[in-house]
C-alpha positions in Angstrom: 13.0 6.9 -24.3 11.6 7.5 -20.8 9.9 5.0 -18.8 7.8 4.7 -15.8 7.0 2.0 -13.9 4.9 1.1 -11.4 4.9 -1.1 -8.9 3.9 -2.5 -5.2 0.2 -3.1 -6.0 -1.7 -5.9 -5.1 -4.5 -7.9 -2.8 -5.5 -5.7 0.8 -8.0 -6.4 3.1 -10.0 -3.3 4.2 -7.7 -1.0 6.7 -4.5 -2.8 5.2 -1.7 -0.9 3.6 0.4 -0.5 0.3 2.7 1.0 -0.9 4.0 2.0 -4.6 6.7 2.8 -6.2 7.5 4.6 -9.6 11.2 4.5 -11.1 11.6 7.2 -14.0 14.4 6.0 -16.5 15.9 6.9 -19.8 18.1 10.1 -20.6 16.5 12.5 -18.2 17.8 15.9 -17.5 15.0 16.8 -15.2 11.8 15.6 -13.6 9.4 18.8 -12.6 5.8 17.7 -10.9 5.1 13.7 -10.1 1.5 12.1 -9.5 -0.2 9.4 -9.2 -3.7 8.9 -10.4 -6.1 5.8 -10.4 -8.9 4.7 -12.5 -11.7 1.8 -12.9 -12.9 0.6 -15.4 -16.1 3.1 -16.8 -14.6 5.9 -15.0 -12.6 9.0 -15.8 -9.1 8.8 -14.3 -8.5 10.7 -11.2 -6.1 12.5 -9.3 -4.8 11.1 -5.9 -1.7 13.2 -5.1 1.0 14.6 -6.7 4.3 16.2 -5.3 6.5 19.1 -6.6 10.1 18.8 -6.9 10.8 21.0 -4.2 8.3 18.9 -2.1 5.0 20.5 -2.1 1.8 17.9 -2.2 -1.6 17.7 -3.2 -4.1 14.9 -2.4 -7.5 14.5 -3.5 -10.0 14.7 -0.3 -10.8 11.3 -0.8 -7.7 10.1 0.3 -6.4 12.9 2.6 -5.0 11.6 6.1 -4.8 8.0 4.8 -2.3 8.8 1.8 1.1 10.2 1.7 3.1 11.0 -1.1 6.7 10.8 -1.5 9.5 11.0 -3.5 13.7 10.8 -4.1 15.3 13.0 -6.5 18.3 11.5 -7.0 17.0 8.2 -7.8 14.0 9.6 -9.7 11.1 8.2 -8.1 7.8 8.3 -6.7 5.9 6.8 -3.8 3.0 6.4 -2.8 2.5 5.3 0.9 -1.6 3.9 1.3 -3.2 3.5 5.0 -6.5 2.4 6.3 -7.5 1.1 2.6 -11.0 1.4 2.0 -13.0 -0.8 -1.5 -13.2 2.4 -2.7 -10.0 2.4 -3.2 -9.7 -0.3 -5.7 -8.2 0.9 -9.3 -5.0 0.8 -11.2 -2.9 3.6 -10.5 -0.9 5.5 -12.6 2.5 7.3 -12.2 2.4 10.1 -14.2 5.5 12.7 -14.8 3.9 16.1 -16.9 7.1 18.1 -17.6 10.2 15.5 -17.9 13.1 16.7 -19.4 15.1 15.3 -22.0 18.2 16.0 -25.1 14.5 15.7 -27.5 12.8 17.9 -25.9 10.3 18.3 -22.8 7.3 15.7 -22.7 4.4 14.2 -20.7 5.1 10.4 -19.3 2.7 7.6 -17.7 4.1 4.2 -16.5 1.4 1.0 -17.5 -0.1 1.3 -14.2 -0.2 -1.3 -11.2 -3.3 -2.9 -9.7 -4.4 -2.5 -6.2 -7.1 -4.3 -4.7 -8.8 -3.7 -1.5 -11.7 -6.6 -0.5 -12.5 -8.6 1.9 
C-alpha cells in the first residue's frame, strides 16, 4: 500500500518557523498534484497549498508570503516551509496526494497528520 507521512511539526512561538515534510512510499508509479491541508478541531479541513508536479503552486490567502511549498520528485516528497507563524496557525496538517499511481490502480492518499503549534 501507499503511505504518507508527515512530519516536522511541533511547539512555535508567534513569528517562529517550521517546517514539514511528507515521504510518499509503497509501489508508486506516479505522484500527480501534492497538498497540504490543516484542520482544528470543529472545523472543516482546509487547503494551505498544494504544488503540481511540474511545479506550479497554490496557497490559500491566509498563508500567502509567509508559506512556501516545495517538493522532490525523485524522492517523492513534499514540503512545507512555514514563516512568521501566527496562533492562527495552529492545526494538524495533512499531506494529501489526489491522483497516486499504482500496479492497483489510481487512488487518493492522506498521511495521519502532524501537529503544529504556535503560542506564546
Amino acid at each position: 500500500q501507499v503511505r504518507l507521512v508527515e512530519s516536522g511539526g511541533g511547539l512555535v512561538q508567534p513569528g517562529g518557523s517550521l517546517r514539514l515534510s511528507c515521504v510518499a512510499s509503497g509501489s508508486i508509479s506516479n505522484i500527480n498534484a501534492m497538498g497540504w491541508y490543516r484542520q482544528t478541531p470543529g472545523e472543516q479541513r482546509e487547503l494551505v497549498a498544494d504544488i503540481t508536479r511540474g511545479g506550479g503552486t497554490n496557497y490559500a490567502d491566509t498563508v500567502k508570503g509567509r508559506f512556501t511549498i516545495s517538493r522532490d520528485n525523485a524522492k517523492n516528497t513534499v514540503y512545507l516551509q512555514m514563516n512568521s507563524l501566527k496562533p492562527e496557525d495552529t492545526a494538524v496538517y495533512y499531506c494529501n496526494a489526489p491522483n497516486v499511481r499504482t500496479d492497483w490502480g489510481t487512488n487518493n492518499y492522506w498521511g495521519r497528520g502532524t501537529q503544529v503549534t504556535v503560542s506564546s
